[in-house]
C-alpha positions as CSV (number, residue, x, y, z in Angstrom):
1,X,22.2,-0.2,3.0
2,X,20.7,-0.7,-0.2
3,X,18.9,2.0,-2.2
4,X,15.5,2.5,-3.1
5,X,14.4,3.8,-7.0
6,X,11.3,6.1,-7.1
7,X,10.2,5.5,-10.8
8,X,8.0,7.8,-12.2
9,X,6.3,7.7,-15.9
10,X,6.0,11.3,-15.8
11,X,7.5,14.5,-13.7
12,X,3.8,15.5,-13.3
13,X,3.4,12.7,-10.7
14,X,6.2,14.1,-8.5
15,X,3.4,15.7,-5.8
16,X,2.1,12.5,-6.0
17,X,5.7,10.7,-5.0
18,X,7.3,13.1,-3.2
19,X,6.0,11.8,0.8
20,X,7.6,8.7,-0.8
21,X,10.9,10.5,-1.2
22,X,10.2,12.5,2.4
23,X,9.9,9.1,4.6
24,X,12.5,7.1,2.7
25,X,15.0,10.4,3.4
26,X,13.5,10.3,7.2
27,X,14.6,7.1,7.7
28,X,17.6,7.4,6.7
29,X,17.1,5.0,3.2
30,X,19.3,6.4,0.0
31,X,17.4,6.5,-2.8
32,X,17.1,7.7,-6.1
33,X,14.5,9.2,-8.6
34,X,13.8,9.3,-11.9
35,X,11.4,9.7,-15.1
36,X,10.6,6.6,-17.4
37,X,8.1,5.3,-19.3
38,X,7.3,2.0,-19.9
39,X,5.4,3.0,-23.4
40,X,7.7,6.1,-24.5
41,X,10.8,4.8,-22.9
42,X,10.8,1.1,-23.1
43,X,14.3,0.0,-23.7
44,X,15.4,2.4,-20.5
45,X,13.4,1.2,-18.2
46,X,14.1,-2.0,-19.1
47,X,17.4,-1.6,-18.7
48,X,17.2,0.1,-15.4
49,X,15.2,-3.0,-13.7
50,X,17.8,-5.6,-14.9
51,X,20.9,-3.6,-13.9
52,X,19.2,-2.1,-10.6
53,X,20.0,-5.0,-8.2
54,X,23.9,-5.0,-9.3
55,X,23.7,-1.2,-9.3
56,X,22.5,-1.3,-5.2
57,X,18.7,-1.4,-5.3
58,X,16.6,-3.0,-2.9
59,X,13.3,-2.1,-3.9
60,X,11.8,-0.3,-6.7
61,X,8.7,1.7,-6.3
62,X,7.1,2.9,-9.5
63,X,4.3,5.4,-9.8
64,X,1.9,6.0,-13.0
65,X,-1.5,6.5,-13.3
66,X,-4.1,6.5,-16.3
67,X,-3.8,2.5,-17.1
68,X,0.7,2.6,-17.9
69,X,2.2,-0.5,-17.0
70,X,5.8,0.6,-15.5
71,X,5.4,-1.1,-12.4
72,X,5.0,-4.8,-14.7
73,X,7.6,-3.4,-17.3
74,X,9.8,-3.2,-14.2
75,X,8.7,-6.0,-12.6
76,X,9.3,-8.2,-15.7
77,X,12.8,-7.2,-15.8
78,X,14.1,-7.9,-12.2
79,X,13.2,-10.0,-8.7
80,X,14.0,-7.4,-6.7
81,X,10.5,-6.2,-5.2
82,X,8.1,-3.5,-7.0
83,X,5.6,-1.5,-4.8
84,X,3.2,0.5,-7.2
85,X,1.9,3.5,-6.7
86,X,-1.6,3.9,-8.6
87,X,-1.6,7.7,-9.5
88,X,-5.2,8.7,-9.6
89,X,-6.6,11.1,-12.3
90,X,-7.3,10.3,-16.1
91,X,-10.9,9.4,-17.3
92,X,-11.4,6.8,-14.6
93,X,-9.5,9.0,-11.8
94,X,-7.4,5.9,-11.0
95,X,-9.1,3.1,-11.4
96,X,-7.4,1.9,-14.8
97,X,-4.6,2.9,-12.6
98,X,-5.3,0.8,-9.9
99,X,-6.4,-2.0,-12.3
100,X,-3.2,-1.9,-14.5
101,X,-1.0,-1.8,-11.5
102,X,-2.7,-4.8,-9.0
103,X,-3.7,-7.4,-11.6
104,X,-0.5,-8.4,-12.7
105,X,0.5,-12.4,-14.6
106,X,1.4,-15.2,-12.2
107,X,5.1,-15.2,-11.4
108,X,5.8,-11.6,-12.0
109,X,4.2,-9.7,-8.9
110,X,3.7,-6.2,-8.2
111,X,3.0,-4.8,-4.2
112,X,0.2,-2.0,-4.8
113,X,-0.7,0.7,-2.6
114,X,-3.6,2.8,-2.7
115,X,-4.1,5.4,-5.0
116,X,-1.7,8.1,-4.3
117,X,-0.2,6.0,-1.7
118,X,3.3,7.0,-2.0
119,X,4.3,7.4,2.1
120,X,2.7,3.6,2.5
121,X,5.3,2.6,-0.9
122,X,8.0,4.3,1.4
123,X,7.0,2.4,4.2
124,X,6.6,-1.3,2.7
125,X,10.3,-0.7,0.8
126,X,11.6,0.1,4.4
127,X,10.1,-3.1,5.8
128,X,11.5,-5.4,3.0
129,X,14.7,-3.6,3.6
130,X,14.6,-3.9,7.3
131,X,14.4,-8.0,7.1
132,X,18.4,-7.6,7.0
133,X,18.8,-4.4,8.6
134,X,18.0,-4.4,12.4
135,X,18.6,-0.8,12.5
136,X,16.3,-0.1,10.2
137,X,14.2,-1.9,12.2
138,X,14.2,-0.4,15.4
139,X,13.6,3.1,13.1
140,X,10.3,1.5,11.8
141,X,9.6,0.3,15.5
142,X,10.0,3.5,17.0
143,X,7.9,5.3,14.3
144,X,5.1,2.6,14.7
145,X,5.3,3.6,18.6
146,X,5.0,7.5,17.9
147,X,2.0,7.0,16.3
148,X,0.3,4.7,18.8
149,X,1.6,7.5,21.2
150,X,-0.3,10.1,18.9
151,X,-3.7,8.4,18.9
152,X,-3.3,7.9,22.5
153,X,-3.2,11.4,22.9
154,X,-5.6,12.6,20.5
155,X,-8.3,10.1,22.4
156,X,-7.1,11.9,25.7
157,X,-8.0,15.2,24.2
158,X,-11.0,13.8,22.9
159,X,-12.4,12.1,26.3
160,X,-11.6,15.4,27.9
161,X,-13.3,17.7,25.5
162,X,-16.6,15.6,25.8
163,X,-16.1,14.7,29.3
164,X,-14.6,17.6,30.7
């Protein structure tokens, strides 16, 4: 199975990516962390997104907040797929975040979540990864039908509450 990079431009956005780390280790996806900066570290993430395909990357999720660009510095040094992760706080809590990460140039694309959105990164990588991976699949399937299965139950408790 291929692996998964969480890239982060700064350890203080680990709370932030950690559920990412949790539901890519629940499913059973390999991955990898680490700290780079697109601005301060340039030339390493660089070379990080053009090796990260022959070094058994799938999908690269990236996470920075307060307008950084990792997810296009990554993004314009490899195909494989980037999810970005907003990370909100800063002057604009997120928004130059947000901004920075969704409006990337034609031809070089960047998936976004929502601010903070670091399970949904986890989940998006799995479902890129699961077009070759039935396995996978049936994982995703079943955890889509557990939480169908939750609501279902929660509106049970609900209808009985009210309703007695």
């Amino acid at each position: 199975m291929k692996k998964v990079a969480i890239i982060m431009g700064s350890d203080s956005d680990l709370p932030v990516v950690k559920p990412a780390w949790e539901e890519l280790k629940k499913l059973g996806i390999p991955c990898e962390a680490h700290v780079m900066s697109a601005h301060r570290t340039p030339a390493a993430a660089a070379e990080f997104s053009k090796n990260a395909r022959a070094n058994g990357f799938g999908v690269i999720i990236a996470a920075a907040g307060m307008a950084a660009h990792l997810a296009g510095a990554l993004a314009a040094n490899t195909t494989l797929p980037i999810i970005g992760i907003p990370v909100k706080g800063g002057a604009m809590d997120g928004l130059d975040a947000l901004l920075a990460t969704v409006m990337m140039p034609s031809g070089i694309p960047v998936a976004t979540v929502a601010l903070n959105g670091a399970k949904n990164a986890a989940v998006l990588a799995a479902q890129m990864l699961a077009i070759e991976d039935a396995e996978l699949a049936a994982k995703l399937d079943a955890a889509r039908q557990d939480m169908a299965a939750q609501i279902e139950a929660k509106d049970k408790a609900l209808q009985q509450q009210l309703n007695g």
